[in-house]
FIVEX-654874 format. One record per residue (C-alpha): residue in one letter; x, z, y. Coordinates in steps of 0.001 Angstrom, whole numbers, plus 500000, padded with zeros to 6 digits. Layout:
! residues N
aXZY...
This chain:
! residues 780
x900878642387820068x897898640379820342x894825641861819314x893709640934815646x895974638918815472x895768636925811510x898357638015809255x897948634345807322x895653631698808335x894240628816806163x893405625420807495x890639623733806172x890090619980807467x885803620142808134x883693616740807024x880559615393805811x881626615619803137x883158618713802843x881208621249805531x880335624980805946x878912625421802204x882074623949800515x883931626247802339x882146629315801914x882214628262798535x886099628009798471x886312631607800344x886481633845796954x889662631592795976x891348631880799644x890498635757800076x892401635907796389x895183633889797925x895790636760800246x895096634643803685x893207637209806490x891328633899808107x890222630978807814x891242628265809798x888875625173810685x889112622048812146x886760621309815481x882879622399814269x880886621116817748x879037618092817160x880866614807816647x880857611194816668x878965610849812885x880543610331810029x884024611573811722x886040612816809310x888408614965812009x885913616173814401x888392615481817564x885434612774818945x883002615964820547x880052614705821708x877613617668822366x879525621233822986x876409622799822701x875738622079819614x877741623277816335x877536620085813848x874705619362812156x877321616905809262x878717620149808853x875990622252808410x874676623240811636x874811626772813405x873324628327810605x875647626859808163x878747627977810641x876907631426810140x876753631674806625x879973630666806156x881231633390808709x879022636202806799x880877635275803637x884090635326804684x883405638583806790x882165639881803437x885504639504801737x887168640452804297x888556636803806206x888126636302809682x887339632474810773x890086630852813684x888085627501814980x889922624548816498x889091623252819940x888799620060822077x888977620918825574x890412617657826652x888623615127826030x884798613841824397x884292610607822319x883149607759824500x879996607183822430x877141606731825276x874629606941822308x876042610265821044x877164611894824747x874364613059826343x876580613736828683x878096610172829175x875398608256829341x873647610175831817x876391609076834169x876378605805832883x872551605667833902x872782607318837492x876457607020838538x878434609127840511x875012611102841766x874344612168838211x874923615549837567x877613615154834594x879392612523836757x881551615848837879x882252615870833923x884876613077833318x888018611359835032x886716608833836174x888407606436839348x885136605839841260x887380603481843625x888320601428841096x886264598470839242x884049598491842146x883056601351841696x881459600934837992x883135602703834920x885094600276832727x883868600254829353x886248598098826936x883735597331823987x883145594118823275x885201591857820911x885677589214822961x885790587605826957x882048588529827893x880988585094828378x881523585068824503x879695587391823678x875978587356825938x874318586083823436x875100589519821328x873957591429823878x869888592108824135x867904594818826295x865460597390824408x863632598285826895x865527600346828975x868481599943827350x871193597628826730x872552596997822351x875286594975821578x875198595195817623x875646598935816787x876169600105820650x873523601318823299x873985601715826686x871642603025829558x870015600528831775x870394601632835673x866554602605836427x864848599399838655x867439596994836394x865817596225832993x863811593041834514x866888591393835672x868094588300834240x870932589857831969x874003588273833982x872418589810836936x871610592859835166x874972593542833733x876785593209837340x873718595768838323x875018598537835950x877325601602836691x879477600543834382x881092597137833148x881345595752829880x884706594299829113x886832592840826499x888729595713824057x891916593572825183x891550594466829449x891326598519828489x895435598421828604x895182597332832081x891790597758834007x890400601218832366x889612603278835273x888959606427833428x891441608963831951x891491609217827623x893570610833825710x896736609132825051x896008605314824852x892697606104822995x889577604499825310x887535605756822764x888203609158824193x887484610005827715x888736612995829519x886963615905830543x887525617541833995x887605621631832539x889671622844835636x886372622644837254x884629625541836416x880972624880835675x882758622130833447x884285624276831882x881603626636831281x879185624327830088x881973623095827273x883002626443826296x879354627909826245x878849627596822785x882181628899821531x882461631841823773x879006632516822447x879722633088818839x882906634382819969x880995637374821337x878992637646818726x881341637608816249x881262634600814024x884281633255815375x887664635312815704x890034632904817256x890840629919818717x893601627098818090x893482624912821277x894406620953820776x896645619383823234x896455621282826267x899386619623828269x896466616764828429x894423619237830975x895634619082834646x896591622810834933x897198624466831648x898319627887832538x894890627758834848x892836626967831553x894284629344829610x893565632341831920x890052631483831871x889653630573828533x891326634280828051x888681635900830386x886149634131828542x886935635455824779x888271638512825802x891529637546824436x891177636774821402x893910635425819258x894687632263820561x897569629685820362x897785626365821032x899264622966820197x902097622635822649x905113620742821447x908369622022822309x911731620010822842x914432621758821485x915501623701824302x912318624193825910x910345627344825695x906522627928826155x905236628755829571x906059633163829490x902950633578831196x900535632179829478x898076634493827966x898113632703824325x899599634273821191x901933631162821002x902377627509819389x900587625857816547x903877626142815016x905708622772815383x908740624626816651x908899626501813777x908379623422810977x911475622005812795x913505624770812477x912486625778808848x913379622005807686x916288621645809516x917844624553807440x917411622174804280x919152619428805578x923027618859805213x924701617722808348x927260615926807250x924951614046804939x922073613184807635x925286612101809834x926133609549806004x922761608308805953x922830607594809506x926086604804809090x924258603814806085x920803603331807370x922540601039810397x924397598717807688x921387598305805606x919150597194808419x921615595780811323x919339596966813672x919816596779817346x921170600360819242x917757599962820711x915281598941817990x916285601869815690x919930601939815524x920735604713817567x918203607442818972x918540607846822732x918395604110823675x915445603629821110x913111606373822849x913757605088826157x913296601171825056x909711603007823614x909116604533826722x909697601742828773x907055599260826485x904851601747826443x904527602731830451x904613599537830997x902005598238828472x900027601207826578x899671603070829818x899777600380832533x896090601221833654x897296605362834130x900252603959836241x898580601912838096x896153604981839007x899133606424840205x900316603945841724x897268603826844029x897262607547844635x900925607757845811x900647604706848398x897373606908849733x899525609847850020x902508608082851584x900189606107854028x899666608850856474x903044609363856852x905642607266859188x908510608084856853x906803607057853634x904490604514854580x906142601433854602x907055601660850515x905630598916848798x903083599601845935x905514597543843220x908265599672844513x906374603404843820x904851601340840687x908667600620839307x909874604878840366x906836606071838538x908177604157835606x911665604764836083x910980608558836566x908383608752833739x910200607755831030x913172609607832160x911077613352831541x912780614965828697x910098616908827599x905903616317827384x905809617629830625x906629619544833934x903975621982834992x901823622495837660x902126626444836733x903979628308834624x906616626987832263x910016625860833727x910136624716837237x909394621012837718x912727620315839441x914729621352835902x912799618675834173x912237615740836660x915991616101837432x917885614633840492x919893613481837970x917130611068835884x916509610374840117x919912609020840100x919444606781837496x916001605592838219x917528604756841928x920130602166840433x917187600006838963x916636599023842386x918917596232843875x918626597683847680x919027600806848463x916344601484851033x913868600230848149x915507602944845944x914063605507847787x910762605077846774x912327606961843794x912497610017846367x909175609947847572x907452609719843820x909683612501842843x908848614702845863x905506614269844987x905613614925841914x907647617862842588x904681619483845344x907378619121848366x905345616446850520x902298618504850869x899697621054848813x896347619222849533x893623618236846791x895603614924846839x898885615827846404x897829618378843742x895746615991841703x898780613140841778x901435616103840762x898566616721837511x898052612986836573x901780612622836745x902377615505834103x899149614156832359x900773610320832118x904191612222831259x902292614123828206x900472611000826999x903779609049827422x906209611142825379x903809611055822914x903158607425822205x906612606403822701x908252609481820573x905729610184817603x904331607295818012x906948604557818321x910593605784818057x910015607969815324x909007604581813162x911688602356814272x914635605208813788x914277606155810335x917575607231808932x916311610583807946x912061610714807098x911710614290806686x913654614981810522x910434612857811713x907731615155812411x905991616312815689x908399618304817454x911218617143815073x915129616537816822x915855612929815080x919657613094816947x920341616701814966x918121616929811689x919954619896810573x919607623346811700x922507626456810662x921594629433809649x922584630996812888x920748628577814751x917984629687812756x918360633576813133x918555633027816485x915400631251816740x913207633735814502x915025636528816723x913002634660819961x910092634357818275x909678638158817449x910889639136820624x908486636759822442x906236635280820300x905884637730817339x901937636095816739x902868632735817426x901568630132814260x903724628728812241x903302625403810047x905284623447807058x902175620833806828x898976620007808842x896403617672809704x898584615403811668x902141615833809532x903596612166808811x904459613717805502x903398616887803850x906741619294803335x907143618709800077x907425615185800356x909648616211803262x911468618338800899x912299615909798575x913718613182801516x915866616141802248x917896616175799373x918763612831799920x921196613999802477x922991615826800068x923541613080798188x924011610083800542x926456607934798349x924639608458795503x921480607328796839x923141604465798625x924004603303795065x920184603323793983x919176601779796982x921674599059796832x919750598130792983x916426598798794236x917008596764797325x918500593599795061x915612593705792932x912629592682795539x912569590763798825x911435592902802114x909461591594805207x912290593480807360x914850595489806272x913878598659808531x910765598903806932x912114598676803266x914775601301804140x911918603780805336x909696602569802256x912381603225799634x912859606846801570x909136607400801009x908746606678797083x911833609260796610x909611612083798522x906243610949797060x906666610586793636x904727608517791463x901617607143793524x898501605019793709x900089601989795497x896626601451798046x898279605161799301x901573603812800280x900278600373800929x898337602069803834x901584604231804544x903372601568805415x901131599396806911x900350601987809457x904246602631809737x904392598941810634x902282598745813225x903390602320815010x906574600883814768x905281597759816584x908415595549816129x906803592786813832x903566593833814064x901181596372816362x897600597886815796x896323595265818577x898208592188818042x898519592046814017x900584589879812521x898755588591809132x901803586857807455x904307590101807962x901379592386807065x900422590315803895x904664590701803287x904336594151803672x901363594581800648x903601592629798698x906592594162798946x904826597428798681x903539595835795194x906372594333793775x908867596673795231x908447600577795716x905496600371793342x907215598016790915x910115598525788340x912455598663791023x910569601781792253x910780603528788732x914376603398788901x914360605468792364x911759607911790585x914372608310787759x916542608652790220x914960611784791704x913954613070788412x917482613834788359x917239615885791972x914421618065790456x916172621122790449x917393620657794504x913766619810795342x912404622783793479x914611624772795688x914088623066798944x910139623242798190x910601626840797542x912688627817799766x910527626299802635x907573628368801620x908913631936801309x910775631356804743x907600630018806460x905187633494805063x908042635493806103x909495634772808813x908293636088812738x904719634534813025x901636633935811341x901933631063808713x899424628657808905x898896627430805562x897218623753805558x894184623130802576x896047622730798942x899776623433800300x899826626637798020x900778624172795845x902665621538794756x901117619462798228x902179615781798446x900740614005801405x901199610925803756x899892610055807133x895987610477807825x894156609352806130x895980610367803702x896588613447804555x892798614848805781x891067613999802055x888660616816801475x889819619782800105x889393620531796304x889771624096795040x888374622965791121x891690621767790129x894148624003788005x897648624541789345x899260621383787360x903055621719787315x905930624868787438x906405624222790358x903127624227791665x902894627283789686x905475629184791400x904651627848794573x901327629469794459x902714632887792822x905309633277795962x902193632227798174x899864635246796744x902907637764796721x904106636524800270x900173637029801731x899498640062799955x902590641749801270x901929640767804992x898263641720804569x899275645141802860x901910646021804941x901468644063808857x903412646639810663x906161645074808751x905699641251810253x903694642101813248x904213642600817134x906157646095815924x908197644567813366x912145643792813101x914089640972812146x917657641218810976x919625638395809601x921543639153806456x924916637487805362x926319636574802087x929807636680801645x932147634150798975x932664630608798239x928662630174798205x928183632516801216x927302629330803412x924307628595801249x922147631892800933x919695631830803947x918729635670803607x917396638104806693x915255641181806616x912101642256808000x911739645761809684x913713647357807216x911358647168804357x911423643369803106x914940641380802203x914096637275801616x916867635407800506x916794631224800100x919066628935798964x920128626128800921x921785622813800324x921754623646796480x923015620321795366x926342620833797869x926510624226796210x926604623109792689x929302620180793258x930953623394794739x930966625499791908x928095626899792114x927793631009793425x930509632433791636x931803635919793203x929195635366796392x927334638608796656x925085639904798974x925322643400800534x921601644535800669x920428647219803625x920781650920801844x918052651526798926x916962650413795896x915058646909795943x912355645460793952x911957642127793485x908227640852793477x908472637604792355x910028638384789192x908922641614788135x910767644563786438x914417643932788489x915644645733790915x919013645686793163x920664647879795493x923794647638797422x926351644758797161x924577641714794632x925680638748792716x923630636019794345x923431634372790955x921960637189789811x919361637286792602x918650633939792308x918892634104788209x915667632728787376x914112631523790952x916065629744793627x914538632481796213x914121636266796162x911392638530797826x912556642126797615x911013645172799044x912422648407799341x911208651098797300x909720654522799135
């Protein structure tokens, strides 16, 4: 068991405007809630006015938006004085490319490679001649020289600043830009000509080089500081598979914080487990959302909505129609667009590598350009490892070799396909070289998997919303119970600290909007029928996007339409099949705020809210039955800011708004939410031995004509939690009737309904008489 390890955590999104004395405000509420930390987003100083925190720019400095040190203090004294320990988020991957804000940054911008930071960031000294790209201006830069003006020794261009290289600031400005260590470009030539590494296809985010050690001392300083001196307690780590080495990181970020609770945001495929020796607690809990919605979601009806979804739109197998060939049409756009500068780094490493020897040598640089592609977006997970995790060879397969070889027309081109993979695979040698290509590789695989799944595929296939989360499996939404048990059996074997989520920060939708999408596969036909009306009533830029918008209303509720105006808008352009973030089309995105207007937000979108009105019940149980399986299942639940309650939220921006803790629980069901919440956190802070490291899991099974839809396990012999699932199916069904469910020997008190108590073999509709889900613990 890892050591102080949470028993609940509670994230709390950090901004201007809502810092270190809002939350220390807010901690008398949360230690009531029954949470043992708190859990904040990135606190180091950031690019200003960011309302994430993601964009570091000093890691010496805790933010002065925020608060400052002092106000990080203060906050930590409170919650330490009612009892909460604070969990802090960090960035070790990557810094906001702000020269003005990194110190850092534009030192090297000033002195080059020879500066002392240049050692910092990934940066391709041989390429540009040397000079770091820097894609900032809005147009060709013949355009724009008369925007750019020199302050003495440095270089504006309207709210930008740049260092001038010392000896340049008398040059004639052509002259003196070509004299710089850097180049100013067009935004449009980042795709293409960026020479250093960012995070994902973000320029505005450069990499940082933490395998090397005084690196990474220098960016962990701060936190290891008040790590050791005890305002900080733990540490969730963003994006690791973005660092060349991972395991590497880990075991020095572990020597560093004595090993302190720690897990981190690795996404896991379905079949893919996290690296055994990595010295973490576990996930950020991705794996687990997954597996908790998937329970809620009827197969047979995701498999309905599927055919239906394909009618409605006609959409090509590969444009959204059917998964596989949609991810891989993703992947290949996106390797071969979003990411062409990162190839083409590769690119150039492998025909240095093959160079020196006779066998590889004579491979052509488009032919090792095309098997990087080919073999890229044939990785079936985020990425193969350098250490730790499953062996490269099981995930860079000879079979995704086989296919990558028949893009080629002639076979002795093909084997370029060989070579990359060898490399890639550590066989063709173990030098600096080779290891650094085998890390970019799994870096460009991370980044690539990410645009093209989350960030592509998972707009454009859209048959099911709620099975479209981070770490989601689109081609199986739905999850049995057994699959289930068996999962939560792992985790508390393996993983028994690991987080565990339902909503965050970066969720496409909240889980209760996710909740209410699910019951729509329960009802396929049904909703097919109000679709069909809804759809007559208003015309739609594209029928993809009306399908997903119509799927949105039903889990949102009544809205403001400027929310789902943005919604979709941004769902658009991810999608990027009419229009994209960089090439906007006006005319379909001026379709899209009308038929967001007119439509969804219209008359025709009352009719779908009467519609679910009508579901109420089936969402109240899916909403419920999500929570009290996510605080008591193996894990720590993470609970994200306001999700106690009634939580309905859409994509960032949406879902980051500051946290409010003056409102008044404002429905039933946000009132029950929040009773299970406190009786679910209480219990696990009471009573850890019965959740923790130590604990037990046992699944439980009901048995009768409802057996199928009573989700029920129990936790070290003390706790029995019982769900219902698919409760729509179950009432067209006949509802319980005879099910029972034999309870472990004792009597059992139910403590979300006071006063009742069960023992032995019991009528689920009993159990479930005035709640769809039951929290029992056995008396002593």
């Amino acid at each position: 068991m890892t050591p102080h390890a949470p028993t609940g955590t509670y994230r709390l999104q950090l901004q201007p405007e809502f810092g270190f004395a809002a939350a220390a405000a807010a901690v008398p509420y949360l230690a009531s809630l029954g949470v043992s930390h708190l859990h904040l987003s990135p606190v180091l100083e950031a690019v200003p006015g960011s309302t994430h925190g993601y964009d570091v720019v000093d890691h010496a400095r805790v933010r002065e938006e925020l608060g400052g040190e002092e106000g990080l203090r203060a906050l930590a004294r409170t919650a330490h004085g009612h009892g909460l320990g604070l969990v802090v988020d960090i960035v070790p991957n990557h810094m906001a490319t702000a020269p003005r804000h990194n110190r850092a940054l534009w030192d090297v911008l000033k002195d080059g490679p020879s500066s002392p930071f240049a050692r910092w960031f990934d940066i391709d000294w041989e390429a540009q001649g040397g000079r770091v790209l820097l894609p900032v201006l809005g147009g060709p830069v013949g355009d724009e020289l008369a925007r750019l003006t020199v302050d003495g020794d440095v270089l504006r261009y309207y709210d930008h600043a740049f260092p001038l290289r010392p000896g340049t600031e008398s040059l004639p400005l052509p002259e003196l830009l070509d004299a710089q260590w850097y180049r100013l470009t067009w935004w449009r030539l980042a795709r293409t000509e960026l020479n250093y590494r960012r995070f994902f296809t973000i320029s505005d985010l450069i990499a940082v080089r933490v395998e090397e050690p005084e690196v990474f001392d220098a960016t962990h300083a701060t936190v290891v500081r008040l790590l050791r001196e005890g305002v900080v307690d733990g540490l969730r780590v963003d994006h690791p598979d973005g660092l060349a080495d991972p395991g590497a990181y880990l075991d020095r970020l572990a020597g560093a914080s004595g090993g302190r609770w720690t897990v981190v945001e690795k996404i896991l495929e379905d079949d893919e487990r996290l690296p055994a020796a990595w010295p973490v607690a576990g996930t950020t809990g991705y794996d687990a959302l997954r597996h908790i919605d998937g329970l809620f979601t009827d197969p047979a009806g995701a498999d309905r909505l599927l055919g239906l979804f394909r009618r409605f739109t006609d959409v090509a197998d590969d444009a959204g129609g059917r998964w596989e060939p949609t991810a891989r049409r993703a992947a290949h756009q996106v390797v071969a667009h979003g990411l062409a500068a990162e190839v083409d780094r590769l690119t150039r490493e492998a025909v240095a590598l093959c160079a020196p020897d006779p066998r590889l040598r004579d491979h052509a640089p488009w032919a090792l350009r095309t098997a990087l592609r080919e073999l890229l977006v044939r990785v079936p997970v985020y990425r193969p490892y350098v250490s730790g995790g499953d062996a490269p060879d099981t995930v860079l397969t000879e079979a995704a070799a086989e296919e990558a070889r028949a893009v080629f027309a002639v076979p002795e081109e093909a084997r370029a396909v060989d070579a990359v993979r060898d490399l890639a695979l550590g066989r063709l040698g173990a030098g600096p070289g080779h290891e650094a290509f085998r890390a970019r590789f799994a870096q460009t695989s991370s980044a690539l998997r990410a645009k093209s799944v989350e960030d592509a595929a998972f707009y454009r296939y859209t048959p099911l919303l709620s099975a479209l989360e981070v770490g989601g499996c689109p081609r199986e939404p739905a999850v049995s119970a057994e699959e289930f048990h068996a999962y939560c059996a792992r985790v508390q074997r393996d993983w028994p600290d690991t987080s565990t989520v339902l909503s965050t920060h970066d969720t496409k939708r909240s889980a209760d909007v996710r909740a209410g999408i699910s019951v729509l596969s329960q009802c396929p036909d049904r909703w097919e029928a109000v679709l069909a009306e809804a759809a007559g009533r208003t015309a739609a830029p594209d029928p993809q996007l009306a399908w997903a918008a119509w799927q949105m209303v039903a889990g949102l509720g009544p809205a403001e339409p400027e929310r789902l105006r943005e919604a979709m808008l941004k769902h658009a352009r991810e999608a990027g099949l009419f229009t994209t973030w960089t090439e906007q089309n006006a005319a379909y995105e001026d379709a899209v705020r009308d038929f967001v207007a007119s439509g969804p937000c219209g008359p025709a979108g009352d009719e779908v809210l009467r519609f679910m009105d009508g579901l109420l019940p089936h969402v109240r149980a899916n909403v419920l039955g999500a929570a009290v399986v996510h605080l008591t299942m193996p894990g720590v639940p993470d609970l994200y800011q306001g999700s106690e309650r009634e939580y309905r939220a859409l994509v960032d921006p949406d879902n980051r708004a500051p946290a409010r803790f003056d409102e008044k629980a404002d429905s039933a069901l946000s009132r029950e939410k929040e009773a299970l919440t406190r009786a679910a956190l209480r219990l696990r802070g009471e009573r850890p031995e019965w959740f923790g490291g130590a604990a037990t899991y046992e699944p439980l099974t009901a048995r009768g004509p409802g057996g199928a839809h009573c989700l029920a396990y129990g936790r070290s012999g003390r706790v029995v939690v019982a769900a219902t699932r698919l409760s729509l199916r179950l009432a067209e069904a006949g509802g319980w009737r005879e099910t029972e469910l034999i309870l472990p020997e004792g009597e059992w008190s139910e403590l979300l309904v006071p006063e009742r108590w069960f023992g032995g073999p019991t009528r689920v509709s009993e159990l479930f008489g005035e709640l769809p889900v039951a929290l029992l613990v056995r008396a002593d």
